[in-house]
C-alpha positions, -999 to 999 in steps of 0.1 A, spaced: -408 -215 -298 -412 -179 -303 -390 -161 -319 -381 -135 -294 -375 -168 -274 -345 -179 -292 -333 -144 -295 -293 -144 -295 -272 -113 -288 -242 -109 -315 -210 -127 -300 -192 -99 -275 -220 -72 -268 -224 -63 -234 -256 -43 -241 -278 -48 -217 -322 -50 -231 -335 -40 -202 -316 -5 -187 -297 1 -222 -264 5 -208 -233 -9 -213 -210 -19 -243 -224 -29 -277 -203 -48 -303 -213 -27 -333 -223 11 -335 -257 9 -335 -276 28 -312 -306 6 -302 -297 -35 -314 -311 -36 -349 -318 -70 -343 -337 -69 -313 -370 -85 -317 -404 -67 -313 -417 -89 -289 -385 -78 -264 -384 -41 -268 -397 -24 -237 -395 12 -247 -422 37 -251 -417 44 -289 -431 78 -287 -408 87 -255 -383 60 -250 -401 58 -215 -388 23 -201 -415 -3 -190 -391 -26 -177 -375 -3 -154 -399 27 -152 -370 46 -161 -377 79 -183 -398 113 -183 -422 106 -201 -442 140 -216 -476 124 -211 -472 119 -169 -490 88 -166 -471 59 -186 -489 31 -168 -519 44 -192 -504 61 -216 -515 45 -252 -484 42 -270 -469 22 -245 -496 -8 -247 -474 -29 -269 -444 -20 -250 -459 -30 -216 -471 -60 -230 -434 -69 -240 -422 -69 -204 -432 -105 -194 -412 -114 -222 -381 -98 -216 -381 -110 -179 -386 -147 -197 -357 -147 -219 -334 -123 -195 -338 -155 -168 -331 -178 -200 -299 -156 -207 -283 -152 -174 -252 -133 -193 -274 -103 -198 -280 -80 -164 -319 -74 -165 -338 -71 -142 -369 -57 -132 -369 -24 -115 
């Protein structure tokens, strides 16, 4: 098993991966212990890949070179968001 796979949120957050809305447990702004392999967002813009949320500067996401890690990490978060029907995602 992957790690990402067995990926659980701490006990009470609300946080939501995929949109990142809703109440966290802690203070944190992104989850600190979210792992790579789930983290949609461009790390250059924030752009979302899972939603296609954001303005990204560069106007073409879908090609856009920083976001070739984070595009590859969608697959996964749909995988363990279907795993972990407490949390909301879900493709946009």
């Amino acid at each position: 098993m992957a790690r990402w796979e067995g990926f659980v949120q701490c006990p009470g957050c609300g946080f939501d991966l995929a949109t990142g809305e809703g109440e966290r447990s802690c203070s944190w702004g992104d989850c600190p212990y979210l792992p790579t392999e789930l983290d949609v967002y461009c790390p250059d813009c924030r752009f979302n890949y899972f939603t296609g949320e954001g303005n990204p500067p560069c106007g073409a996401p879908e090609t856009c070179p920083h976001g070739i890690e984070p595009r590859s990490h969608v697959q996964n978060l749909q995988a363990w968001a279907a795993a972990h029907p407490r949390n909301r995602a879900t493709p946009g």
